[in-house]
C-alpha positions as CSV (number, residue, x, y, z in Angstrom):
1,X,-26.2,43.3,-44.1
2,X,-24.9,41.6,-46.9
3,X,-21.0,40.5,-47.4
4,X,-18.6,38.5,-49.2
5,X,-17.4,35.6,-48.4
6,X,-13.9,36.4,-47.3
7,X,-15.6,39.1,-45.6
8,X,-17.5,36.6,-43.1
9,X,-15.6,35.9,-39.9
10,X,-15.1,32.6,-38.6
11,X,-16.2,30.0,-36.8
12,X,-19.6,31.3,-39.2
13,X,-23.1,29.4,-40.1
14,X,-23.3,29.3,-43.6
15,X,-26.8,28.3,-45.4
16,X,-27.5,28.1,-48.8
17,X,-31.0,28.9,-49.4
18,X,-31.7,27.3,-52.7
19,X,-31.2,24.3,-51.6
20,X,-32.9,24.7,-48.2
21,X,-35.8,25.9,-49.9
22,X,-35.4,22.9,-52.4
23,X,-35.1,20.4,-49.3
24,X,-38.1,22.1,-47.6
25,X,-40.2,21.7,-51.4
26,X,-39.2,17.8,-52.3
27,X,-40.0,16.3,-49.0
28,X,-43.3,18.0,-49.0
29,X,-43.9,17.2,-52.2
30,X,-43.5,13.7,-51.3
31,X,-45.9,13.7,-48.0
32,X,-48.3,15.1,-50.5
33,X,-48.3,12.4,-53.0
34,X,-49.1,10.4,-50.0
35,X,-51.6,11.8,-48.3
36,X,-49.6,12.7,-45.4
37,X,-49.8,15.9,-43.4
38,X,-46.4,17.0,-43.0
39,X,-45.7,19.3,-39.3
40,X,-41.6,20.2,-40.0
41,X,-39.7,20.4,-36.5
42,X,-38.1,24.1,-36.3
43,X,-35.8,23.0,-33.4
44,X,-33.3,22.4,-36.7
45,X,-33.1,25.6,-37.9
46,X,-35.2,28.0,-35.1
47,X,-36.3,31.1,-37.6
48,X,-39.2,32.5,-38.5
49,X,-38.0,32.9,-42.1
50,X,-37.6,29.5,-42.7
51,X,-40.5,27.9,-40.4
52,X,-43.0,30.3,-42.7
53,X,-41.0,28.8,-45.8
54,X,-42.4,25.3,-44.7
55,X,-45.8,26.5,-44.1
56,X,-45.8,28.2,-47.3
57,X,-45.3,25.1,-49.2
58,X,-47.9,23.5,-47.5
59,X,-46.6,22.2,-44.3
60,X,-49.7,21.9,-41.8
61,X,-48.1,23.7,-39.0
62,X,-45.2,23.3,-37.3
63,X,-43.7,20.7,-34.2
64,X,-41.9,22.4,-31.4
65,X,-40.1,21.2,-28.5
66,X,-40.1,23.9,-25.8
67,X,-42.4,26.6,-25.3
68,X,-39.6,29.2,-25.4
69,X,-39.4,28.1,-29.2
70,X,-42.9,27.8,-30.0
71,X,-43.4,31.8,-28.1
72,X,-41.1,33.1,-30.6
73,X,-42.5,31.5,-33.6
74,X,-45.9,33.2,-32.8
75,X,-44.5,36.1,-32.0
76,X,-43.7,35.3,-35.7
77,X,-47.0,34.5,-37.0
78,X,-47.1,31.3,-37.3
79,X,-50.7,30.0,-35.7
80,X,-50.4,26.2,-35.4
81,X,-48.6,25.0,-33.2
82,X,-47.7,21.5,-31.7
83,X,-45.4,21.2,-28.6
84,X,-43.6,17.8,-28.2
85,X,-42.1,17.7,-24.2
86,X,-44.0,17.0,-21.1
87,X,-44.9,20.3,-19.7
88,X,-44.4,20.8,-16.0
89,X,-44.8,23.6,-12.9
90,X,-46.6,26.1,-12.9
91,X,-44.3,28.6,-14.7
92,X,-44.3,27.2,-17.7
93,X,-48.2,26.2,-17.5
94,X,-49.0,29.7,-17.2
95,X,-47.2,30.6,-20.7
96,X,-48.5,28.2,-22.2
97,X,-52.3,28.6,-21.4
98,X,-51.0,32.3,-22.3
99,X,-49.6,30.6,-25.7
100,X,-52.9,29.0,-26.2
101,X,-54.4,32.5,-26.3
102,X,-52.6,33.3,-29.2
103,X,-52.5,29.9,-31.6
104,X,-53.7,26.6,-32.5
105,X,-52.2,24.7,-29.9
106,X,-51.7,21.0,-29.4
107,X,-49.2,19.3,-27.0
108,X,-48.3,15.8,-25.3
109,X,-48.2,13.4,-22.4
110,X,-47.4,10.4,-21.4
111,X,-48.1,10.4,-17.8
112,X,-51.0,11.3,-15.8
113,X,-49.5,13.8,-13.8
114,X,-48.8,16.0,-16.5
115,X,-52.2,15.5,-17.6
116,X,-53.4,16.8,-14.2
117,X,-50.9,19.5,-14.6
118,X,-52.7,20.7,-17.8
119,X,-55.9,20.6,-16.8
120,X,-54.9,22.5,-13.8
121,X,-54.3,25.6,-16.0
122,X,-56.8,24.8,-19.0
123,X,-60.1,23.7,-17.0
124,X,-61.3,27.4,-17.0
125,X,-59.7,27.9,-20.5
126,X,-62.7,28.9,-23.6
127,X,-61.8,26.0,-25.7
128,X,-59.6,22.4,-24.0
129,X,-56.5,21.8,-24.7
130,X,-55.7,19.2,-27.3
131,X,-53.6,16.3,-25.9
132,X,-51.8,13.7,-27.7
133,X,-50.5,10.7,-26.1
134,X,-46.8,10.0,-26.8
135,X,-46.1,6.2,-27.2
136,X,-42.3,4.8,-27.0
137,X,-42.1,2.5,-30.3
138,X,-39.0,1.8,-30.3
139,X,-36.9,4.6,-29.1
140,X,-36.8,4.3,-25.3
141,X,-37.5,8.1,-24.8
142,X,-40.9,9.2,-23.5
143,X,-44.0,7.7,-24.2
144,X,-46.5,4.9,-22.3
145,X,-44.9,1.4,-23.0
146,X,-48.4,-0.4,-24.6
147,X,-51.4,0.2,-26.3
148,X,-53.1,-0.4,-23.2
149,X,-51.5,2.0,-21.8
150,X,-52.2,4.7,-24.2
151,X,-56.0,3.8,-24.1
152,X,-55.6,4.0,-20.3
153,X,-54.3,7.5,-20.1
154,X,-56.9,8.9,-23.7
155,X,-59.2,8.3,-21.1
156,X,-57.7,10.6,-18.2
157,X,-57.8,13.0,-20.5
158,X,-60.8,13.1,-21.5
159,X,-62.3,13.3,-18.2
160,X,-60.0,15.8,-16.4
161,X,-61.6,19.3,-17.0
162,X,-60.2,21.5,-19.8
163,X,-58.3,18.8,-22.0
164,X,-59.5,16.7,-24.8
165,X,-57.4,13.9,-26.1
166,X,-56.6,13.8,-30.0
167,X,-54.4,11.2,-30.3
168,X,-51.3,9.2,-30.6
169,X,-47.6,10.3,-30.6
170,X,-44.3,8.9,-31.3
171,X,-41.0,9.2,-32.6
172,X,-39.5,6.3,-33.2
173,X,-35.9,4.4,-33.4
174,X,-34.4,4.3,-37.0
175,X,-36.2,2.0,-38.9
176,X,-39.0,1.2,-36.6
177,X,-41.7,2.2,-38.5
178,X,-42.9,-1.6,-38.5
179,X,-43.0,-1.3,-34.9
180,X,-44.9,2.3,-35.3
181,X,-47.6,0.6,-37.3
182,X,-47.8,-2.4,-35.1
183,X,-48.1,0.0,-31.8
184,X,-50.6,2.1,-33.5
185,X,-53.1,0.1,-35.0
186,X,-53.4,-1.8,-31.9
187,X,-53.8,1.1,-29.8
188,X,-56.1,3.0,-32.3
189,X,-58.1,-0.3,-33.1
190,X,-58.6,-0.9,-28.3
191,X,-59.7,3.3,-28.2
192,X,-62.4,2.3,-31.2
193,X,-63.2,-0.7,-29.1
194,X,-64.0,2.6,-26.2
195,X,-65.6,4.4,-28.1
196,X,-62.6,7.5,-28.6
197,X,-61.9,8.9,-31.6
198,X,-58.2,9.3,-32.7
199,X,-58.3,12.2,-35.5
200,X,-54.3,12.1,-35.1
201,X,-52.2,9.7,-35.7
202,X,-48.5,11.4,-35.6
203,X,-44.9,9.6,-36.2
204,X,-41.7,11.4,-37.6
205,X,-37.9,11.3,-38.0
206,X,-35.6,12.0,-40.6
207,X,-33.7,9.3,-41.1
208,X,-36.4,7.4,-42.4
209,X,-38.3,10.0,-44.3
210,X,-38.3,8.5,-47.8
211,X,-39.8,5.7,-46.6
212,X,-42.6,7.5,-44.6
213,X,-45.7,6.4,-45.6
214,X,-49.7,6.2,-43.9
215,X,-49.6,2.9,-43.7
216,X,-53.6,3.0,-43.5
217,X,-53.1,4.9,-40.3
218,X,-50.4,7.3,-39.6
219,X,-51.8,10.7,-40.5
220,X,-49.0,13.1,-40.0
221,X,-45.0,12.9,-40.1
222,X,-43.1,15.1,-38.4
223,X,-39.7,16.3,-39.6
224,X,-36.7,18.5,-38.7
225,X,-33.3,18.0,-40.3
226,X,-34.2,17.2,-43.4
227,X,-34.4,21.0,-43.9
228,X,-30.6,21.4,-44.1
229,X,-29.6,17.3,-43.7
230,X,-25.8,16.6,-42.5
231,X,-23.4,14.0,-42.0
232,X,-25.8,11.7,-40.3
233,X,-28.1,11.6,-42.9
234,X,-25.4,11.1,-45.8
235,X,-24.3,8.7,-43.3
236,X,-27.1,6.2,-43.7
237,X,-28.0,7.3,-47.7
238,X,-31.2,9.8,-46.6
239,X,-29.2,12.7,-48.7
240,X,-26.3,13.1,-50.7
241,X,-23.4,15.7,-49.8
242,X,-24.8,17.9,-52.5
243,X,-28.4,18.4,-50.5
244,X,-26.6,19.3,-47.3
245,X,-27.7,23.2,-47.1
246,X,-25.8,23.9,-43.7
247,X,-22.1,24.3,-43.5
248,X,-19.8,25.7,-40.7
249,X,-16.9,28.0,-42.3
250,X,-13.9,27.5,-40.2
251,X,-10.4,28.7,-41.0
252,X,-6.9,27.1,-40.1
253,X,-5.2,28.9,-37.6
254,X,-2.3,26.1,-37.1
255,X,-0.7,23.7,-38.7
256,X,2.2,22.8,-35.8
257,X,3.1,19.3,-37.4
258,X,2.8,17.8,-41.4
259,X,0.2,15.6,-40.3
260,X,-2.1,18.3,-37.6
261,X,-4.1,21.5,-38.7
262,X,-6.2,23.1,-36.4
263,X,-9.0,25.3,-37.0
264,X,-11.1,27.5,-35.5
265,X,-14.0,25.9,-34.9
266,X,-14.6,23.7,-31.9
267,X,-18.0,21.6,-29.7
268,X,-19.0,25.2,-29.4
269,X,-19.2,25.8,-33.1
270,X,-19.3,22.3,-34.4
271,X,-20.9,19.8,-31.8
272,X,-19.3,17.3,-30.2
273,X,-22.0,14.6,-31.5
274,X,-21.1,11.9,-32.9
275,X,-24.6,9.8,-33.5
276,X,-22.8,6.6,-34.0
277,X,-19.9,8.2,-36.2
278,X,-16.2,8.4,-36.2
279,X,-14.4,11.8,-36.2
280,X,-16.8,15.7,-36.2
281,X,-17.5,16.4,-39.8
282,X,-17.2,16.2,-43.4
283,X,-14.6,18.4,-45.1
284,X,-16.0,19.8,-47.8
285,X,-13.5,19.3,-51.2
286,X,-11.4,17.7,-48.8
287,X,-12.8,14.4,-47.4
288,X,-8.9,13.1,-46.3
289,X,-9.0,16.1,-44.1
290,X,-10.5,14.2,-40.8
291,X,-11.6,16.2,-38.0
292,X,-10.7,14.0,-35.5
293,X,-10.8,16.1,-31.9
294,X,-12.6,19.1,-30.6
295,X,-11.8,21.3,-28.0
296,X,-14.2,24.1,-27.2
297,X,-12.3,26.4,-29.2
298,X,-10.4,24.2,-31.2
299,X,-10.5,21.6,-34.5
300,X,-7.9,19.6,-34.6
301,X,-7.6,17.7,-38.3
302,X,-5.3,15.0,-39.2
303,X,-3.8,16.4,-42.6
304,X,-1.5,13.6,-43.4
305,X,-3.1,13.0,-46.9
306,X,-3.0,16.6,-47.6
307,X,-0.2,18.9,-48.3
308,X,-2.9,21.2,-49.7
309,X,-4.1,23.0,-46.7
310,X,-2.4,25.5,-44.5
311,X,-2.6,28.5,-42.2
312,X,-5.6,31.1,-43.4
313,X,-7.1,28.7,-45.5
314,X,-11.0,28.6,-44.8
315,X,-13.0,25.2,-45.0
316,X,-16.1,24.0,-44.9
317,X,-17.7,21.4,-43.1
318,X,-21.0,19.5,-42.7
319,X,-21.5,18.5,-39.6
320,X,-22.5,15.3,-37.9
321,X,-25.4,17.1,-36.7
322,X,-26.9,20.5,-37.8
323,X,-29.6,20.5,-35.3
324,X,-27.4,21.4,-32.4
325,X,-24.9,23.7,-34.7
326,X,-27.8,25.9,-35.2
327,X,-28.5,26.5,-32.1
328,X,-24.7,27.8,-31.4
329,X,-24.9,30.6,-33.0
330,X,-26.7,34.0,-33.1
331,X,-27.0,34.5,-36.2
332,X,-26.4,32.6,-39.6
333,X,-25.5,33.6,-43.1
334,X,-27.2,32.9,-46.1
335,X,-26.0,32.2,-49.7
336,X,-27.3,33.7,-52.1
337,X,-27.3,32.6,-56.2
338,X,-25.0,35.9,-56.4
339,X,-22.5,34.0,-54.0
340,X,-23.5,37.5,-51.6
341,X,-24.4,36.1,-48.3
342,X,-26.7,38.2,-46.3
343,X,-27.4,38.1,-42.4
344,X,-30.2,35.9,-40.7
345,X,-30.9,36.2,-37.0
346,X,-31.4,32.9,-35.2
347,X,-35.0,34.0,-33.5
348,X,-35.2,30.9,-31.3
349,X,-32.0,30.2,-30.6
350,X,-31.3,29.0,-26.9
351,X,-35.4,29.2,-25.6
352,X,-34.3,25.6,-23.5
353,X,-37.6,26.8,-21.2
């Protein structure tokens, strides 16, 4: 299905592929130069289309974080697969030693009771299960807290029946990739000292991506919002305005005072995070428009710098963050270079199991 713009009812997704596909082609261009295998995150954008797209430029596989997503993407084709969330109860083990059927599969932990869990359902499996420990760097998500730690629980799995570990795991807080390095070497330098090899070495984010680098130990990066980039990212210089691909099209459906317009497009369309920032969003062409309330329904802008916009007017805005926009909606619509924008389903959309 393919319509114009005017056509396109609001709140609406709005991708422009050029520079998504642009986005997706720099950054791995970069890891390249560097000698860095690059494993995108789809939980930004959740489609098959675009997930191939990385792959096809040269992405090694790609980084899910449920196995509801990672199902659909091999229902998809895509074959190489690497699942970042403790995996517990028997439900979702069975799926995913189902999964493991189907795909290169790796996953993590960073306990040894989800170790025992996965050896549970992989001890009769053909081949183990790779295993990589996550490691908390700096974040204070998951992860084992030392590099004793880590060593400690590479050698659970190793010896628990169906799982073979393959190495170390983390994402880390914004700018801790001195802390990353520090962590890893440490850890990878006390499994040497075992005797366990560590083929993978695997550290991320996207606030920090142009200053990703091996370090003489990090093998792989793993990415997600770079693919579109939003407010965030502008936000701390990662992107301009100009590489943000994603955009929600809202239109004005009030303007009750001189100084209030309210649109269509509310924490159901837009998000109501924040990530550190004031107000929900970048106006596009109109950054004195400030977005500064949501309602589930409902935008409310303050407009007191603008005499410009009024009732039916559409907008655009970047959001703080895309990731979470994406996932709001069933579908999305891309841009073409005509200006046609054409229909794209959102295959993984929800898939929270």
């Amino acid at each position: 299905m393919t319509q114009a713009l005017n056509d396109i009812e609001t709140p609406a997704f709005i991708i422009n592929e050029a520079q998504t596909l642009e986005n997706i082609s720099k950054f791995q261009a970069y890891c390249d130069a560097r000698g860095l295998r690059l494993r995108p995150h789809i939980k930004t954008h959740k489609t098959i289309r675009f997930a191939k797209a990385q792959v096809d430029a040269g992405a090694a596989g790609i980084n899910c974080q449920k196995i509801g997503e990672a199902e659909v993407m091999a229902d998809g084709g895509i074959d190489d697969i690497l699942i970042t969330f403790n995996i517990l109860g028997t439900s979702k083990l069975r799926r995913l030693r189902a999964l493991a059927d189907r795909v290169t599969l790796r996953v993590v932990a960073d306990n040894a009771v989800v170790a025992a869990g996965l050896s549970s359902a992989f001890a009769d499996a053909p081949n183990p299960l790779k295993v990589l420990v996550e490691c908390d760097t700096g974040a204070l998500r998951c992860g084992v807290q030392s590099p004793d730690e880590a060593v400690a629980l590479a050698k659970i799995i190793n010896q628990s029946p169906g799982l073979v570990f393959d190495g170390l795991l983390t994402y880390p807080a914004v700018g801790g990739q001195a802390d990353v390095v520090d962590f890893m070497a440490r850890a990878k330098g006390k499994l040497t000292d075992q005797g366990i090899a560590c083929p993978t070495i695997s550290s991320g984010g996207s606030p920090d991506m142009w200053q990703a680098e091996t370090h003489g130990i990090i093998t792989e990066y793993r990415i997600g919002t770079y693919i579109y980039n939003d407010r965030s990212l502008v936000m701390r210089r990662t992107c301009t305005w100009d590489e943000c691909a994603g955009h929600v099209l809202a239109t004005i459906v009030s303007r009750p005072t001189q100084n209030r317009a309210v649109i269509d497009a509310g924490s159901k369309a837009l998000t109501s995070d924040l990530l550190g920032l004031e107000r929900h969003g970048h106006v596009v062409g109109h950054p004195d428009a400030q977005i500064i309330g949501l309602s589930e329904e409902h935008g409310v802008m303050n407009v007191s710098e603008n005499r410009n916009l009024d009732v039916g007017d559409r907008i655009r805005i970047i959001p703080n963050h895309v990731c979470v926009v994406a996932n709001m909606f069933d579908d999305a619509w891309l841009e073409t270079p005509t200006g046609d924008y054409t229909k794209l389903k959102i295959d993984a959309r929800g898939c929270v199991t």
